[in-house]
KEVEX-778677 format. One record per residue (C-alpha): x, y, z. Coordinates in steps of 0.25 Angstrom, whole numbers, padded with zeros to 4 digits, always signed. Each point is the difference from the previous one (the first is absolute). Layout:
N
XYZ ...
//
This chain:
257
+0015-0075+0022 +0004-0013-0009 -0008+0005-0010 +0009+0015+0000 +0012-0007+0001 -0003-0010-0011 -0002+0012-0008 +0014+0008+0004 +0008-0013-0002 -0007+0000-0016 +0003+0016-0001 +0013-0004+0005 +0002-0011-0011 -0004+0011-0012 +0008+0010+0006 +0014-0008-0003 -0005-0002-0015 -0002+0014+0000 +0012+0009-0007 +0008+0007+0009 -0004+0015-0009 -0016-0003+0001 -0008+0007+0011 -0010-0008+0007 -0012+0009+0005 -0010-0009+0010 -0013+0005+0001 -0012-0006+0012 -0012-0005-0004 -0010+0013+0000 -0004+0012-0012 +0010+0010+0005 +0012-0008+0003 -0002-0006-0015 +0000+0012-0006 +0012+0008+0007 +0008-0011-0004 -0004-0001-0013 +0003+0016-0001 +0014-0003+0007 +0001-0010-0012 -0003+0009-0011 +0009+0010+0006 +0012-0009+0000 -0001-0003-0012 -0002+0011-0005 +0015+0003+0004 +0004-0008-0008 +0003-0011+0013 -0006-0015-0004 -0011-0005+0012 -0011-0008+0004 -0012+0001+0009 -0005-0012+0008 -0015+0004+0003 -0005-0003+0011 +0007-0008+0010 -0007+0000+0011 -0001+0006+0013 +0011+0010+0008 +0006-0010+0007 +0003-0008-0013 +0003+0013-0008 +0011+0003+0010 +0006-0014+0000 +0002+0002-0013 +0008+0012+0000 +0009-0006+0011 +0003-0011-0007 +0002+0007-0012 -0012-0005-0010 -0004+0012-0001 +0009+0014+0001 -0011+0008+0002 -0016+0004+0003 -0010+0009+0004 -0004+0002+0013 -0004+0010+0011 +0005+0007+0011 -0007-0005+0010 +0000-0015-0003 +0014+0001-0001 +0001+0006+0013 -0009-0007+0008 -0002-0014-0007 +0015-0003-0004 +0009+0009+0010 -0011+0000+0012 +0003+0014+0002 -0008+0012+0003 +0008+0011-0009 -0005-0002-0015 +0010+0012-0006 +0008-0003-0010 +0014+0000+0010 -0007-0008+0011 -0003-0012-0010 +0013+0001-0008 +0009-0001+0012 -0010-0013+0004 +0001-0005-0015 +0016+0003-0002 +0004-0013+0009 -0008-0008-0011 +0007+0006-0011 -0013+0007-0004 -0006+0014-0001 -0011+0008-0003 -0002+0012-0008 -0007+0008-0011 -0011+0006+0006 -0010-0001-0010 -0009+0011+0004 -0013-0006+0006 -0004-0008+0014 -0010-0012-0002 -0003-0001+0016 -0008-0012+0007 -0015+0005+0003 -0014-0004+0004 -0011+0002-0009 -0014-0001+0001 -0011+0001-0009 -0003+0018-0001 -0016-0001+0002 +0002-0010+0014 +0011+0010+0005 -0009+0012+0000 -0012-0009+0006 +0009-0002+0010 +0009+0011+0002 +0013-0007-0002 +0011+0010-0005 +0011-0007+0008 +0005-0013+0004 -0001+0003+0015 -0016+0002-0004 -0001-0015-0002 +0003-0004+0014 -0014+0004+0003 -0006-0010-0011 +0005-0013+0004 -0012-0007-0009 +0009+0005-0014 +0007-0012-0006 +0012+0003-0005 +0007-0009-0012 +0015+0001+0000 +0008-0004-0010 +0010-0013+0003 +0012+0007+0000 -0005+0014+0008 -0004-0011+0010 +0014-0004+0003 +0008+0013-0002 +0005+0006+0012 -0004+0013-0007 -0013-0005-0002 -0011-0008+0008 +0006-0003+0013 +0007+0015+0003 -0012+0007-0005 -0009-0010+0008 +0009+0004+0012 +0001+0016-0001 -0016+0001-0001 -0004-0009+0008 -0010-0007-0011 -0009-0009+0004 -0008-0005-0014 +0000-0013-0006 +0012-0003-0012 -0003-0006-0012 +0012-0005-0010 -0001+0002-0013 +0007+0002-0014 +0001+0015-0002 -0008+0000-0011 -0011-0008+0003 -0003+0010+0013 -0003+0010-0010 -0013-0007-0007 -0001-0006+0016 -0002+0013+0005 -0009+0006-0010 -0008-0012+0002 +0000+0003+0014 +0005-0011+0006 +0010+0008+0007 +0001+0013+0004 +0015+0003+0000 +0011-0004-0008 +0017+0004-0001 +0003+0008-0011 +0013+0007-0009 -0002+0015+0000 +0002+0000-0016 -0011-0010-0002 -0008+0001-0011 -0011-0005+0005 -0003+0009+0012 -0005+0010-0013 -0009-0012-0003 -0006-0005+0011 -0003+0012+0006 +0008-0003+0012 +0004+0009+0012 +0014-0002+0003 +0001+0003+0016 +0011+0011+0006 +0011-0008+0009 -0004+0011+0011 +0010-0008+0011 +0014-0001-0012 -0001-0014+0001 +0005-0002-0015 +0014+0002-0005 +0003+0009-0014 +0002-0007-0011 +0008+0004-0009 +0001-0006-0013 +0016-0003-0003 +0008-0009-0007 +0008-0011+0011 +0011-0005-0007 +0013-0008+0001 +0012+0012+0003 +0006-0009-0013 -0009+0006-0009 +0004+0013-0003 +0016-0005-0003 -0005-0011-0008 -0011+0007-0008 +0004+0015+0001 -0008+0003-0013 -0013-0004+0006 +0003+0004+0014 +0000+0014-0006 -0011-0001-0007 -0007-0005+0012 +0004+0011+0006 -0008+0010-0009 -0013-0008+0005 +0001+0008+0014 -0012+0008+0003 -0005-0003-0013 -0013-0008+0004 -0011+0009+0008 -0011-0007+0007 -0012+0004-0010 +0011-0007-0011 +0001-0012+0008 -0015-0001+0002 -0002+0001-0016 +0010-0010-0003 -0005-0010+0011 -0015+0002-0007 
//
């Protein structure tokens, strides 16, 4: 917790250096999240609207203190997180979460076309051995090892509610997202949390399991933003705006590989 709120109080500091008429575009700290702020970047400034793009911040909880604070005026993030990790809410449309997010002075909007859901994977060939198509299928192998990545761990949309509504009984493994790739080719665990537009379910032949009890939220991908944004920079707001629906999942996939 010092360690985020060492790294809002410096976000903070930059922001009051930056010019009143220059955009900042936050970003966390995995593939897609760089790249749909760097194409929200490319599009602002392409209208003609001056802005920056801090890569990489870190994590949800950091990312959001930035916008509230005002470091940043705007980033990419999904329905579902939105919804159940910020608000703590069940709803995830696009009213619900703005009349949670309007007290704040934020919103969200632009639905960019595409949903990158939380899912369990598993390699393909051990699925079929043992006829695992759904999640509910695991609770009758309680020998799998699963490897979770920290932050799925923590997330109330994550490790603990989906541990809860299946009733899972298997040992949890943290690890870094992307060593539990080459960790479970290597077969050093059987299951792993994925991102629905992950490139590397293609690559490691992985069967990505059906969530048969609707456990997970939809994830949408939008922009959540400060309601500032569009008076200030009504150029790239409109711009912005021509982004909606503009990104299929395929796309997204492509792009993340």
């Amino acid at each position: 917790m010092r360690h985020a709120l060492f790294i809002v109080a410096l976000l903070c500091g930059s922001h009051a250096v930056t010019a009143d008429d220059q955009l900042a575009i936050g970003s966390k700290r995995f593939t897609e999240s760089y790249i749909l702020g760097e194409i929200a970047l490319q599009t602002v400034r392409a209208a003609g609207t001056q802005a920056e793009h801090k890569q990489g911040l870190g994590n949800t909880g950091i990312l959001f203190a930035a916008l509230k604070s005002g470091a940043v005026d705007l980033y990419p993030d999904y329905t579902g997180t939105i919804a159940r990790e910020l608000l703590k809410i069940e709803a995830s449309d696009l009213d619900s979460l703005n009349r949670g997010l309007a007290p704040l002075g934020l919103g969200a909007a632009i639905p960019l076309g595409f949903e990158n859901t939380y899912a369990l994977a598993m390699l393909d060939s051990q699925a079929q051995q043992l006829n695992i198509a759904t999640i509910t299928d695991l609770i009758k192998h309680p020998d799998l090892t699963f490897g979770l990545s920290h932050e799925f761990l923590n997330r109330g949309d994550g490790w603990p509610g989906l541990k809860h509504t299946y009733a899972l009984p298997q040992e949890v493994r943290g690890l870094d997202h992307g060593l539990a790739y080459e960790a479970l080719a290597a077969a050093q665990i059987n299951v792993m949390d994925i991102y629905s537009t992950d490139a590397k379910i293609a690559k490691y032949k992985l069967r990505v399991l059906k969530d048969d009890r609707h456990f997970f939220p939809d994830y949408g991908a939008v922009f959540i933003y400060r309601l500032d944004v569009p008076k200030r920079f009504p150029h790239a707001w409109a711009a912005l705006q021509k982004l909606q629906g503009s990104i299929d999942a395929p796309a997204m996939v492509a792009m993340n590989a």
